[in-house]
Structures are given as C-alpha cells and as structure tokens.
C-alpha positions in Angstrom: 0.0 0.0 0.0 1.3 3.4 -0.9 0.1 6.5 0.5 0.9 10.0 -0.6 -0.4 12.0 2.0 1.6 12.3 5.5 -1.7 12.0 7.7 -2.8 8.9 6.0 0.4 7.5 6.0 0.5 8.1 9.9 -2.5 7.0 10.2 -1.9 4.1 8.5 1.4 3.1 10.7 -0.5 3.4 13.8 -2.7 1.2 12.9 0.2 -1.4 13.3 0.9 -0.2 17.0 -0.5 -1.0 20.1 -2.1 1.6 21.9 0.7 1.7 24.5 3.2 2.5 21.9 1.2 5.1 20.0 2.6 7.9 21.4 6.1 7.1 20.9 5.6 5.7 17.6 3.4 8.8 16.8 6.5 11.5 17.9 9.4 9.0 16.3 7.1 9.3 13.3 7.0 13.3 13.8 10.8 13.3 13.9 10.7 12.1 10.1 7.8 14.4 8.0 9.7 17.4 10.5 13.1 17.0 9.4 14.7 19.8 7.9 15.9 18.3 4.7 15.5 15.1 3.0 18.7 13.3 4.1 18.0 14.2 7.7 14.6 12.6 7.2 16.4 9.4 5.7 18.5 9.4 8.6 15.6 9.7 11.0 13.9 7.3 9.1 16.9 4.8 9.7 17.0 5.4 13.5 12.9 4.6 13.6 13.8 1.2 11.8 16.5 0.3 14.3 14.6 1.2 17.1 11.7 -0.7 15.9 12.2 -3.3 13.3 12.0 -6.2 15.6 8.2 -5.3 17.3 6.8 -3.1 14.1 8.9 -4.3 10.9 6.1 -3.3 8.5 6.1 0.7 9.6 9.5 1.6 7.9 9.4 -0.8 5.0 5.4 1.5 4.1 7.2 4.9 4.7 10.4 3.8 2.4 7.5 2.7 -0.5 5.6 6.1 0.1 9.1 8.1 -0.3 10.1 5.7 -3.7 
C-alpha cells in the first residue's frame, strides 16, 4: 500500500501499534515528516527502523515505499 499523504500514511502506521506505543511511535514518526531536509529525514527514518524493526517491521518498509 502506498500513501501520498503524511496523515494517512501516519494513520496508516498506527494502525500497526499497540495503543501503548502510539505515542512514541506517533512522535518518532514526527521526527521524520519534520526534518529539515531530505537526508535528515532518511537518517531519521533509519533510526525509527533500528529502534523498531524487531516489534513493528512493516512501519518503515510502508514509509520507504511512500518516499520511492
């Protein structure tokens, strides 16, 4: 699934999460759309994967496809 739009793509990832992790998901997610400049977003991007991968591993691979 591709989306375009930032909300729906947020949207999207949360539905993934447990509503104990929505929060932190939700601001790690902020860190990426806010980033200055598109390598700082990829870098962000690569933190929320490490971070994540082994409890969410379908967030990061969606956001990479939305960004292709």
């Amino acid at each position: 699934m591709v989306q375009t739009c930032i909300v729906r793509l947020v949207r999207h990832s949360l539905n993934f999460c447990s509503w104990k992790d929505r929060k932190i998901i939700a601001a790690d997610l902020r860190r990426i759309y806010s980033a200055p400049s598109a390598e700082m977003a990829e870098a962000e991007l690569d933190a929320f994967e490490e971070k994540w991968a082994g409890k969410y591993a379908s967030i990061a691979p969606a956001w990479r496809r939305a960004w292709a």
